[in-house]
N, C-alpha and C positions, 0 to 999 in steps of 0.2 A: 623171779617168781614171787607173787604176793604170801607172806602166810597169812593162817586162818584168822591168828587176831585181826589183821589188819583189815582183810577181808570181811570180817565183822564190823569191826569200825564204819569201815565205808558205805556198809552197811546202815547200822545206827545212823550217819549224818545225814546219805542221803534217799534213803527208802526203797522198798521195794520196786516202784516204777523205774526207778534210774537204776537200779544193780540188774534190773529182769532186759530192760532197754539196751542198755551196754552190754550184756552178754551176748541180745541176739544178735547186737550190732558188729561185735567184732568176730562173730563166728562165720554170718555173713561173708563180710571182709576176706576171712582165710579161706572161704571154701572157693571164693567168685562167685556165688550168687549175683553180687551187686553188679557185675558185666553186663550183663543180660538187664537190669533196671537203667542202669547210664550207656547205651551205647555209642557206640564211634563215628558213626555214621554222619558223611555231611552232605545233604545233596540240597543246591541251592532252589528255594523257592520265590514266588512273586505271589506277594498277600496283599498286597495296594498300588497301585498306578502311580508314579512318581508324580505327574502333574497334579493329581487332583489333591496328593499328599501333601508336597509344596504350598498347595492353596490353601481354604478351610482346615485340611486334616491335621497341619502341624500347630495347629494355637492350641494343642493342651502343654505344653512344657511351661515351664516357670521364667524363662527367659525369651524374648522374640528373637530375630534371626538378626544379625550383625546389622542389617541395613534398616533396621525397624528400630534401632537403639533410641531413645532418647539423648542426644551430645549433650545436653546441660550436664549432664555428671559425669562428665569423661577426666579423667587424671592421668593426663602424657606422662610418660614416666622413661629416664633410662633406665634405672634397675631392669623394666621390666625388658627391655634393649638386651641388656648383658644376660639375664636370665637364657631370654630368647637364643642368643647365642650358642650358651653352652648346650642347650638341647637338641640343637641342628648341628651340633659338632659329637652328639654321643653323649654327653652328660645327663646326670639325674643328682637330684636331691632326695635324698637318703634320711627318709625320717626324720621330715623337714628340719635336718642340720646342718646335712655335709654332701660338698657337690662329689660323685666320682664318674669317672670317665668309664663307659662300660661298650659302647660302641656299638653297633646294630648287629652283629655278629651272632648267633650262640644268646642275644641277652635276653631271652624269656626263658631261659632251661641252666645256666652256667654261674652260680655262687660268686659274686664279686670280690670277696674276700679269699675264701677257702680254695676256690677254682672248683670245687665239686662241679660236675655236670650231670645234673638227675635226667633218668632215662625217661622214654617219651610212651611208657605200657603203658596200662590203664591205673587213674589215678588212684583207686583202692591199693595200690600197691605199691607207692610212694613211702619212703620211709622219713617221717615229719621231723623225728627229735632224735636224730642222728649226730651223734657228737661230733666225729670225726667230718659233716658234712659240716656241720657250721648251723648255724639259725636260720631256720626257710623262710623268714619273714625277707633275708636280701633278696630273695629267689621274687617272690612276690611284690616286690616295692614297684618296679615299674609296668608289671601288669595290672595295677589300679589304675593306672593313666592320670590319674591326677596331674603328672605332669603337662596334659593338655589345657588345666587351667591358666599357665602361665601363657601360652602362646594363646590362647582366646581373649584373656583379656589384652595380651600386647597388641592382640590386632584391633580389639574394640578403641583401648585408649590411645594408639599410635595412629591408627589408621592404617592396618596393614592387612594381609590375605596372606595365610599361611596353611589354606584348609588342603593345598596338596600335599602339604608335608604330613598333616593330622589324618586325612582319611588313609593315606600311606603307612604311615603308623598301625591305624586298626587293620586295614585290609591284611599290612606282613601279619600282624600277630593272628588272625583268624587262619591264614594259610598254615604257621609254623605250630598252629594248637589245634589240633586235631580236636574233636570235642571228647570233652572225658578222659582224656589223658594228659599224663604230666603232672608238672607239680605245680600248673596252674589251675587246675579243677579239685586240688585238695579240699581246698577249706572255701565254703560257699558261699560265705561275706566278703572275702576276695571280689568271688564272681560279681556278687550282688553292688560291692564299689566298683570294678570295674564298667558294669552295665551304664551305673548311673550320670559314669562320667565322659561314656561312650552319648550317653543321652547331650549332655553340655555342648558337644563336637556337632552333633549331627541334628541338633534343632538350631544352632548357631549362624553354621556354615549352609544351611539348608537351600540355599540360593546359590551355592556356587558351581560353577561347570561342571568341577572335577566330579559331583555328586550326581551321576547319572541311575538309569533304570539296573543296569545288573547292578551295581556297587551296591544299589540299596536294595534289592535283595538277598544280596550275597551280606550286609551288614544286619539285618532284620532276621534273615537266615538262625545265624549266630546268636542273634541275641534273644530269639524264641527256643534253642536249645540249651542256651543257659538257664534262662530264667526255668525252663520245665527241669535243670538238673537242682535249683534249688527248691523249688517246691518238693521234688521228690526225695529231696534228702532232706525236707525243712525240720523233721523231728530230733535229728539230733543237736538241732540249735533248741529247740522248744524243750527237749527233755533233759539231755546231757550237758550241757551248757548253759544255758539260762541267762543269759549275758546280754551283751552289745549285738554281739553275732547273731540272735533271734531277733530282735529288734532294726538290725539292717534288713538282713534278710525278709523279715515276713512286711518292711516298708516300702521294699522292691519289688514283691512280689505285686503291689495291688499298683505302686507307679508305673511300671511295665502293663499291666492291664489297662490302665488310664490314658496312658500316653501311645499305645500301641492297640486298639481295641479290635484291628483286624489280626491280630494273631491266631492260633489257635489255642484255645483253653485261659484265651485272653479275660473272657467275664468271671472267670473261675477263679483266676490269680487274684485278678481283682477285687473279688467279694471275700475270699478267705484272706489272703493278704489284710489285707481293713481288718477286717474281726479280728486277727491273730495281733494284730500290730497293737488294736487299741489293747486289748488283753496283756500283753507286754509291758505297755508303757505302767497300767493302771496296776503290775502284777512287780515288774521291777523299780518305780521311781516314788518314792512314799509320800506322806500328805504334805510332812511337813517341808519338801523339797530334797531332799537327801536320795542317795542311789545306792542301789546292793551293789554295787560292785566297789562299792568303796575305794572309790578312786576316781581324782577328780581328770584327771584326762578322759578317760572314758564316760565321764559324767557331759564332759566339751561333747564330746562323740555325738551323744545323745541329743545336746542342745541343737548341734547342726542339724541333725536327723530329724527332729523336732522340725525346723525350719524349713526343709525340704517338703514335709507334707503339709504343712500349714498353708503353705505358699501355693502348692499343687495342689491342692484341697479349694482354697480362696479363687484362684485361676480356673477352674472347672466349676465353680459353685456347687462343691461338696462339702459334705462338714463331716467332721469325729463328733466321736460321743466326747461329751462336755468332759470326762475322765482325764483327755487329751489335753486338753486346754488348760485345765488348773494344773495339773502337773507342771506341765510349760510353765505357766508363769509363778511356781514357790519355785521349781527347780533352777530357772532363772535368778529368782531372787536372792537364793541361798547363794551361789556360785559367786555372784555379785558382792556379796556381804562377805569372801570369806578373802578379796583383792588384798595383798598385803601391800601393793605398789601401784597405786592408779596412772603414775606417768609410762610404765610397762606392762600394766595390767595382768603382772604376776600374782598367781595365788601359791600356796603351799605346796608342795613335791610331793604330795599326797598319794601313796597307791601305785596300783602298777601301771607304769609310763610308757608306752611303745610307739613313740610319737607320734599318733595318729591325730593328724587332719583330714579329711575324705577330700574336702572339697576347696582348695586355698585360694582364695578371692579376695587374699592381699598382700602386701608384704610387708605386713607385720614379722618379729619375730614368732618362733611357735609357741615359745610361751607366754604371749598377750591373749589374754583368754579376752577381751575388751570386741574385737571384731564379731565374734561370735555369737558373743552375749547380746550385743546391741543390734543383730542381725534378725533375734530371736525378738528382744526387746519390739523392733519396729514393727512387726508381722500383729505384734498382741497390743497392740498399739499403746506403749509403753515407752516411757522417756527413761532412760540412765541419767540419774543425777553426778557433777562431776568428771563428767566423759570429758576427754583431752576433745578438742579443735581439731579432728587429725582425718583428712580423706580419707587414708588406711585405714583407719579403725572405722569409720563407714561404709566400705566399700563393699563390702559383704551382704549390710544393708541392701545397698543399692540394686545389686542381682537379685536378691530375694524379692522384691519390691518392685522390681522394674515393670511389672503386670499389674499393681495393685495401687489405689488410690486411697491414701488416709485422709484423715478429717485430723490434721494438725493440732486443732485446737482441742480434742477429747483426749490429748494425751497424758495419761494417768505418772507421775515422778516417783521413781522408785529411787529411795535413798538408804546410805546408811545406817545401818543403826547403832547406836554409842552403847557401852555395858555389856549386859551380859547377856548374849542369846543361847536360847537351849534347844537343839535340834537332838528330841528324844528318840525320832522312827530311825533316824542312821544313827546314833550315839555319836555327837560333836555338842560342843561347849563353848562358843569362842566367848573372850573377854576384850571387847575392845576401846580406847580410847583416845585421844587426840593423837599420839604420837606410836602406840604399840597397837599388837596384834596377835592375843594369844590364843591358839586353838587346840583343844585338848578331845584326843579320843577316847572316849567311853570304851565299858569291853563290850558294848553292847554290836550285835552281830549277828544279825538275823540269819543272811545268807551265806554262803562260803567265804569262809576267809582266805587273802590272797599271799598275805603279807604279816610279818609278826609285829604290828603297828597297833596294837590296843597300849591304853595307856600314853602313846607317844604324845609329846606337849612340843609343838612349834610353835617361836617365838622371833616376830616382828619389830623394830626399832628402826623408826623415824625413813621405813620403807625398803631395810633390810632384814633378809631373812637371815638371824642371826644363828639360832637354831633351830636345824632343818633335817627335814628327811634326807636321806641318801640318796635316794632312786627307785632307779628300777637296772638300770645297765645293759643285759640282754637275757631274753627268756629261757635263749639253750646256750649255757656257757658252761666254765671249768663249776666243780663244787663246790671251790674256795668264794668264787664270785657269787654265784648260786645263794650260799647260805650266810653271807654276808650282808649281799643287799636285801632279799626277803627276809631275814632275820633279824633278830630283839637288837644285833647289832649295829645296824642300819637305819634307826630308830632312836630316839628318846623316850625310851621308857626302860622298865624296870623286869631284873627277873632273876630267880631263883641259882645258885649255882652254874650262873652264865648258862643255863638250858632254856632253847627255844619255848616258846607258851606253847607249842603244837610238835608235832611229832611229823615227818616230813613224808607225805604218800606218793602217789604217782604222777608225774606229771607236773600239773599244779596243781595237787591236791596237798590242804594240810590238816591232819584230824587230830582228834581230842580235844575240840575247839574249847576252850574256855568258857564259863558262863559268866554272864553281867549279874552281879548281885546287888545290881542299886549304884545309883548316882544323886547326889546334890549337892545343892550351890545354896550357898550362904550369905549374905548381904552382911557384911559388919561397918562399922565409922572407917574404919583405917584401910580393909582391903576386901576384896570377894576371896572367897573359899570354894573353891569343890572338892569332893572327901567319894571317891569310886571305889568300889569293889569290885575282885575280878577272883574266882574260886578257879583254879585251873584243875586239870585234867591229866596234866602229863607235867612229868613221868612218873607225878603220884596228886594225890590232893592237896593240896594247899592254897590260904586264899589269900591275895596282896592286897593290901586296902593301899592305896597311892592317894596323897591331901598335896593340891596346889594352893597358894596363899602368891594373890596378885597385889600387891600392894597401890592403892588411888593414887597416890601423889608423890609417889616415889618409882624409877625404871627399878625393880626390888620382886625378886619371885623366891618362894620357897616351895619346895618339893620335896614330899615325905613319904617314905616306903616303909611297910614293915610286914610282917608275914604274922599274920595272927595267933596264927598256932602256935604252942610250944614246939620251937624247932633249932635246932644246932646249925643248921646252912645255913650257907654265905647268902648276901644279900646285895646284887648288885644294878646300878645307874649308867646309863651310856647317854653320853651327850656329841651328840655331832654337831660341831662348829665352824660357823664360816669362817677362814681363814683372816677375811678382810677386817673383820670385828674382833677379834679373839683379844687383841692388846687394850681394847676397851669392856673388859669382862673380868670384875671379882666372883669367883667362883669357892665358897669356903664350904666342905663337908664334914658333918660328924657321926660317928657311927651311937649305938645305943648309951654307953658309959660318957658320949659327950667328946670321945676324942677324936680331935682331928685326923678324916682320913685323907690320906695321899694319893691324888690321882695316878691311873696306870695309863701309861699312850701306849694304842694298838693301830697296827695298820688300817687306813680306812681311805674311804673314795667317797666323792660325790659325783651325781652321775644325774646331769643337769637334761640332757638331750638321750635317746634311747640308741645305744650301742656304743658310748662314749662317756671315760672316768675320768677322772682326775686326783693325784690326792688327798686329801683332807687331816680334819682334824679330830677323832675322835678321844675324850677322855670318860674312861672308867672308873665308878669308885666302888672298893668293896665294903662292906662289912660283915664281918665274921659272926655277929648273934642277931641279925634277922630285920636290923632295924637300921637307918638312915635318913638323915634328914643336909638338904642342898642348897643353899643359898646364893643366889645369882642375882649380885648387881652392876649396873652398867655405869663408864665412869661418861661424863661429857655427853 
């Protein structure tokens, strides 16, 4: 049970509308009310004649059907061979990492790990963050279908037909999902990826036998009571959540309306979807390119999703409010500017990781943010400066694009930029130069914080991430993992009596957020300076002023903590280091008096892909009167 402070807290951060919302919402919840809103009910309908659908009706998708492709950009590939394989054999990729064998059995309801097997009542009554079940996100992985991109494109670029295996696929899982029930109708960005990639399959394969009049009813069916289960639950993305998960959702709502305009309540999705969506984008992603959710995976999320309606928007001759568009293209820029490795197209481990890709249209690794980017890049007709020679990292493009004609020659070159940039609306600072790559978070923090990552300074060398964030690991784990990876420890930065900057709430709630009291950047001969302040909140007042000193012409950074006020607490730096680098790292600390402090090693992990740790290296430095300063140079 919550107490009152806290309850006030949550209060304080996030207002009246979200504590009045939440209450009613989970009262709801307990009494069943929500039964009688989402019902069970499936009884198949016919909303469009397959023939006339086949013809005219299916050119609203972003992609034409398998036999309408263009072959000039096909890339035979066996990977995608071996992919294909294990998916006809039971396998899935797991948060685009790890293959596991799960088998057609039981696999939309049975925890691949834990073996839980969540019951099939109605889904208000699903238990999400159940320790003992394990993380419902395994429960979920193969109900996004994503895995159907891999088999669409092996048949586009192989030349092959696999649509009885794929409409096989959705028809089992519509039988074994009753609607509204399960632990597939929990969460309604789920639904809304699922839908969309049901879309991919069945504007694709749209010519093929297997796709007769009842299937596509019986699949239209399906996808007109999903789509009305998130409209009708679309407020707890818009109110309570405020995230990725409204911004999917309310861009399914109007793609379903667009692509499917014989439904019922199909112009309704459509118009509020649009409105809601551009509101989202204009309400979550800021001028200067940066995203509230502070987190650059979910920032990727976004770009894809981006890409999706621009694409869909351009192919029907619709447009967004212009709000749409500039975001698109700083939000791009930024993510672009922040690559520490252009031959991998890795950026920083930034924020919470759940390795989401919606839609994987290549095989890249997951962490080549490069496909994505340049996916987005082509839509706005935009050239990436630097981009690798690489099909794969086009390929993305190519789907997005396959409907739409650019003028090559109007393409505008987005590059680099050398120094020091300042992205003030998310608070980021990078400092970059020929060879490094340093990027340092402000406390600044509009929206909810996810992660005890203020402060943290990640640091690039000649395309290693030498030090780096930890992770993210998994959302529902033990509490050792728990407050490890979302904590000050899992991080480079700085903090009081080894206590977290925040106080840890429900769920993923963390309160007493910190305030930013100012940031700047300094320009001197010898190095750039930035000198932040951060007043924290918990577990009492005190403000940290943190000074980096990047030195021009030297691999040479100093980092300097101290706690303003008269105060007796320790004062400590946690540096997580890549293993690979650490023998090429002078690392010298002194506390206030000037003496050498002695690092401490604590257990630590790095946790590169989402559900998976390893290791690492973390070192600690204390000091006892309030003050510390860090010196990190690199040898060779």
């Amino acid at each position: 049970m919550l107490n009152i402070k806290i309850l006030k807290e949550i209060y304080n951060q996030f207002g009246l509308k979200y504590v009045a919302f939440r209450a009613k919402y989970e009262i709801s919840r307990l009494f069943g009310a929500d039964e009688y809103k989402f019902p069970k009910e499936f009884v198949v309908k016919q909303f469009v004649d397959i023939s006339s659908w086949k013809g005219s009706g299916a050119d609203t998708f972003i992609i034409p059907a398998k036999e309408e492709f263009d072959k000039t950009g096909l890339n035979p590939s066996a990977q995608l061979q071996d992919q294909l394989k294990k998916i006809l054999n039971g396998e899935i990729l797991f948060f685009n990492f790890e293959w596991k064998f799960i088998g057609f059995e039981n696999d939309w309801h049975q925890h691949p790990v834990s073996k839980t097997e969540y019951h099939k009542n109605h889904w208000t009554k699903i238990q999400v963050y159940d320790k003992e079940s394990g993380d419902i996100k395994y429960v979920w992985e193969k109900s996004k279908f994503s895995y159907l991109q891999y088999i669409i494109r092996n048949d586009l670029h192989n030349n092959q037909d696999h649509s009885s295996f794929v409409f096989g696929e959705i028809n089992r899982w519509i039988d074994e999902n009753l609607p509204n029930t399960g632990p597939q109708y929990v969460c309604s960005q789920e639904i809304a990826i699922r839908l969309l990639n049901w879309c991919f399959a069945l504007f694709f394969y749209k010519n093929s036998t297997v796709l007769d009049q009842q299937l596509l009813n019986k699949i239209l069916t399906s996808v007109s009571i999903q789509t009305n289960h998130i409209f009708n639950n679309i407020n707890f993305s818009k109110i309570a959540v405020r995230n990725n998960h409204a911004v999917t959702e309310t861009l399914t709502l109007y793609l379903m309306g667009l692509y499917f305009p014989f439904l019922p309540n199909a112009k309704k999705y459509k118009q509020y979807g649009k409105k809601w969506f551009e509101g989202e984008i204009a309400y979550q992603m800021f001028e200067d390119g940066t995203d509230s959710q502070y987190s650059f995976n979910y920032h990727r999320v976004k770009i894809q999703l981006l890409s999706f309606a621009i694409s869909s928007a351009m192919v029907n001759k619709e447009k967004f409010d212009q709000v749409v568009y500039d975001r698109a293209k700083n939000s791009l820029n930024f993510l672009y500017q922040q690559i520490g490795n252009f031959e991998n197209g890795n950026l920083p481990n930034y924020g919470p990781n759940d390795g989401s890709i919606y839609f994987k249209l290549n095989s890249c690794d997951y962490t080549n943010y490069l496909p994505q980017l340049n996916a987005l890049a082509a839509l706005l007709n935009l050239k990436l400066d630097n981009l690798p020679d690489d099909k794969e990292i086009t390929e993305d493009a190519f789907w997005f694009t396959s409907k739409i004609k650019h003028d090559n020659t109007l393409k505008e070159l987005v590059k680099i930029k050398q120094g020091v940039n300042v992205y003030q609306d998310g608070g980021y600072v990078q400092i970059r130069d020929e060879r490094t790559m340093s990027l340092f978070k402000t406390p600044e923090s509009k929206f909810r914080a996810a992660q005890n990552d203020l402060l943290h300074l990640d640091i690039w060398v000649d395309g290693v991430n030498i030090f780096r964030d930890a992770g993210s690991y998994l959302y529902n784990t033990t509490k050792e993992y728990e407050m490890f990876f979302t904590g000050v420890q899992g991080h480079n930065t700085v903090a009081v009596e080894g206590e977290n900057h925040m106080l840890k709430g429900p769920r993923f709630m963390w309160l007493y957020k910190p305030v930013h009291k100012g940031t700047k950047v300094i320009h001197h001969d010898q190095f750039y300076e930035i000198i932040s302040l951060m007043e924290l909140n918990y577990p009492e007042k005190l403000t940290i002023q943190r000074t980096i000193k990047k030195y021009k012409s030297a691999l040479e950074w100093e980092i300097e903590d101290q706690i303003l006020e008269k105060s007796d607490k320790s004062i400590e730096q946690y540096f997580n280091i890549n293993p690979i680098s650490y023998n090429s790292i002078n690392i010298d600390s002194f506390d206030g008096a000037n003496t050498p402090v002695i690092p401490i090693d604590k257990k630590a992990y790095f946790s590169k892909y989402y559900g998976y740790k390893e290791e690492s290296i973390l070192k600690t430095y204390v000091s006892k009167n309030g003050y510390i300063k860090t010196i990190i140079k690199f040898r060779g």
